[in-house]
C-alpha positions, -999 to 999 in steps of 0.1 A, spaced: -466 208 -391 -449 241 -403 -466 270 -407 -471 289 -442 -475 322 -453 -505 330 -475 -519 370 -488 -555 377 -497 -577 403 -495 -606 396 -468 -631 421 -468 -619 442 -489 -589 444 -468 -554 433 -481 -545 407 -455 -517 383 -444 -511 347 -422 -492 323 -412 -512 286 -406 -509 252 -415 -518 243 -448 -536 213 -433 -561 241 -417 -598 249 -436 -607 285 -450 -635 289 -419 -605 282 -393 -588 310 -410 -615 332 -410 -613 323 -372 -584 340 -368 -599 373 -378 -625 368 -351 -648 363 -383 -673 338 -368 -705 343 -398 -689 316 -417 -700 290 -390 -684 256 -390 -717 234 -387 -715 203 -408 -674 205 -415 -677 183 -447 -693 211 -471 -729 194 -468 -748 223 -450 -737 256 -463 -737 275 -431 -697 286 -437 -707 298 -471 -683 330 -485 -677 346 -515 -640 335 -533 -638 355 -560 -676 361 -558 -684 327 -561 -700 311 -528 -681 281 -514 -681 263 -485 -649 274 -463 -649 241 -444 -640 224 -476 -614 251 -491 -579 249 -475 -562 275 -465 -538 277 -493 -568 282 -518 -574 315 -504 -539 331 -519 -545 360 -542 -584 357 -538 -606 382 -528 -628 368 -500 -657 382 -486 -673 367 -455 -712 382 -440 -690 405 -420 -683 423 -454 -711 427 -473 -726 457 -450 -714 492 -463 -685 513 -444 -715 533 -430 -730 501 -417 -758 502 -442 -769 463 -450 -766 453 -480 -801 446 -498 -802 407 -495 -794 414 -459 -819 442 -455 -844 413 -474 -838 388 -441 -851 415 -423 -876 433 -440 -890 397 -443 -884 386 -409 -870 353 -428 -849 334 -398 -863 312 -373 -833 307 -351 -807 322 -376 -782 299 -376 -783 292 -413 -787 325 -423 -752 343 -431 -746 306 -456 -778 318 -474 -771 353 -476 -738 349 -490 -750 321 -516 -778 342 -524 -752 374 -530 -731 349 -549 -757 336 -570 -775 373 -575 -742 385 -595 -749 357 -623 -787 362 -621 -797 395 -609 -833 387 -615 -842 352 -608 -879 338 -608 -885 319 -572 -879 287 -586 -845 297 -600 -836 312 -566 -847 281 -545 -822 259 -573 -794 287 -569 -796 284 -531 -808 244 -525 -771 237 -512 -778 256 -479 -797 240 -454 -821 250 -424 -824 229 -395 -857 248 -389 -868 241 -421 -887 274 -430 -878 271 -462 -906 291 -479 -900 319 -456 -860 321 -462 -870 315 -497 -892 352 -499 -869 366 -474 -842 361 -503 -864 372 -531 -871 405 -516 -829 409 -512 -831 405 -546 -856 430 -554 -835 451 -532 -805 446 -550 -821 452 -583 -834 488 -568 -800 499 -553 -766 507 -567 -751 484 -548 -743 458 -573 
């Protein structure tokens, strides 16, 4: 199959490639040795390759490459600050201790980022709806669930909006 050439920014960085246009957004980030999106389910059930197109979350085992042209993507990788600060929903998973064995986690915090910049102050309930396409195969729902709700109070006390 031949190759095309697509242009985004990843990251914040303005970014070029060459792949198949038969290839999925995660397999893409793959090639940036980006591995936070992970590939679990690979039919956009689970949520664990969530990212930010446009800063809306999406699952980038169901987005083909091509979709990504012109968009500004931004993957767990990205959400930290250049000085390697977390960002608050981040700094919420760990000031919460809200993981079990993690695996989920970077699909939460991105949908949780993504749904934060259309409700900045959610009630729990409204959090848990905003989120409920991610999955856990721990299950520790309630704990993910605060973990997320003190990223948001985070959020909502920083500038980094």
């Amino acid at each position: 199959m031949s190759m095309r050439s697509i242009n985004f920014t990843l990251n914040g960085q303005t970014v070029s490639a060459d792949i198949e246009p038969h290839r999925n957004l995660v397999e893409l980030l793959q090639r940036f040795d980006l591995f936070g999106a992970r590939e679990s389910c690979g039919q956009g059930l689970c949520g664990c390759c969530t990212v930010l197109i446009d800063d809306v979350p999406h699952y980038s085992c169901s987005i083909l490459t091509h979709t990504a042209r012109g968009k500004k993507i931004v993957t767990i990788e990205g959400l930290a600050s250049a000085d390697g600060k977390l960002h608050p929903v981040q700094q919420g998973v760990i000031d919460e201790q809200g993981f079990q064995c993690a695996f989920c986690m970077p699909g939460f915090v991105m949908a949780t980022v993504g749904f934060l910049k259309v409700n900045p102050d959610p009630t729990r309930e409204q959090l848990a709806h905003g989120i409920s396409g991610n999955l856990c195969r721990c299950q520790d729902y309630d704990k993910i669930l605060t973990a997320m709700m003190r990223g948001a109070e985070n959020l909502r006390g920083s500038s980094h909006a």
